[in-house]
N, C-alpha and C positions, 0 to 999 in steps of 0.2 A: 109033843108039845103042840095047843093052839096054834097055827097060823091064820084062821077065817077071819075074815075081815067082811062087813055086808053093810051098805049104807054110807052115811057121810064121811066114817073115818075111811074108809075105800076108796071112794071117792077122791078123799082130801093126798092121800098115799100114791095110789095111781097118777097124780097127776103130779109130782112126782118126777116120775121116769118117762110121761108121756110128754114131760115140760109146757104142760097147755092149764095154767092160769087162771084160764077165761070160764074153767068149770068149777071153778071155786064157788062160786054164788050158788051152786046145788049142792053146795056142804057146808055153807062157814054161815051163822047168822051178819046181819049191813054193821051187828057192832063186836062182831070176835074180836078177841087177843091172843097175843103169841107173844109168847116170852119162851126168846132163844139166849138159854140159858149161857150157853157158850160163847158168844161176842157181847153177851149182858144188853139187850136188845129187847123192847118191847114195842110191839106194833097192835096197833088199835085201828081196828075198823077193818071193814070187806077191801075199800080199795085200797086203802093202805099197806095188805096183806097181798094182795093182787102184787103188785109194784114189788114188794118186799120177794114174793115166791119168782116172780118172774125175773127179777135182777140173779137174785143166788144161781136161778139155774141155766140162766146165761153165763156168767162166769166161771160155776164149778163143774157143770155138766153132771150133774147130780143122779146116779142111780140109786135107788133104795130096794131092797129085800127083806122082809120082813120075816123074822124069824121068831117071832115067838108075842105072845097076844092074851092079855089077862084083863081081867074085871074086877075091881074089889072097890067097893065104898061108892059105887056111882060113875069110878073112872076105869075110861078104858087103856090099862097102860101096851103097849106098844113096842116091843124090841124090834130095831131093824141095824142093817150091817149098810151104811151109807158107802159108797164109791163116786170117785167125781176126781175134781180137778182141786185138791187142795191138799193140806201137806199130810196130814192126817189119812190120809185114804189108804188103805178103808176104815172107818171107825163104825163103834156101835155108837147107837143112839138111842134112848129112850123117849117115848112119846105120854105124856099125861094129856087124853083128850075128855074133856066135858062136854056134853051132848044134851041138850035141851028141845024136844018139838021135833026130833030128828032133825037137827042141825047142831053142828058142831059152835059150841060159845068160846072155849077157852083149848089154848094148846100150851104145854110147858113142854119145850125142845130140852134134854139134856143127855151134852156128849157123854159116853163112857170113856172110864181111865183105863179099860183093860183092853192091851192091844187086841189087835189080829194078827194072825200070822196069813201068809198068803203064799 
């Protein structure tokens, strides 16, 4: 199965687990969205996204791995196995990213129902 990742969604991923924010701005266009499917949460804009990535992963200590990485219709969907500080850990996650100008415009974050086992 895919796992490459090359560009803004790497970028966006990496940073992530390296919990630095601050490289957002070399992946997200000044007006992205994220809709985190999961708390029903939509965040509008670069810095609003900034704030929003940097709070989660202060709190949950968020690792991500990414296991699997597909393309269909324009989006690039994204399976990763999240770890952190929250009750769910580890869960999958799926990523629907939109990519326009090589920047990332739109994110739809949605948990998976199917556990892990560990």
């Amino acid at each position: 199965m895919n796992t490459k990742l090359s560009g803004p969604i790497s970028i966006y991923l990496d940073s992530i687990n390296s919990n630095d924010s601050s490289v957002l701005e070399k992946c997200l266009t000044k007006d992205a969205h994220v809709h985190d499917v999961g708390e029903n949460n939509h965040i509008n804009g670069l810095e609003a996204i900034k704030k929003w990535r940097g709070g989660s992963n202060d709190e949950f200590k968020l690792k991500s791995e990414v296991t699997a990485v597909e393309e269909k219709y324009g989006i690039t969907i994204v399976t990763s196995i999240a770890s952190g500080n929250f009750p769910s850990s580890p869960q999958i996650f799926y990523y629907f990213f939109t990519v326009a100008d090589n920047l990332i415009t739109n994110i739809e974050i949605i948990p998976g129902e199917e556990n892990i086992k560990v």
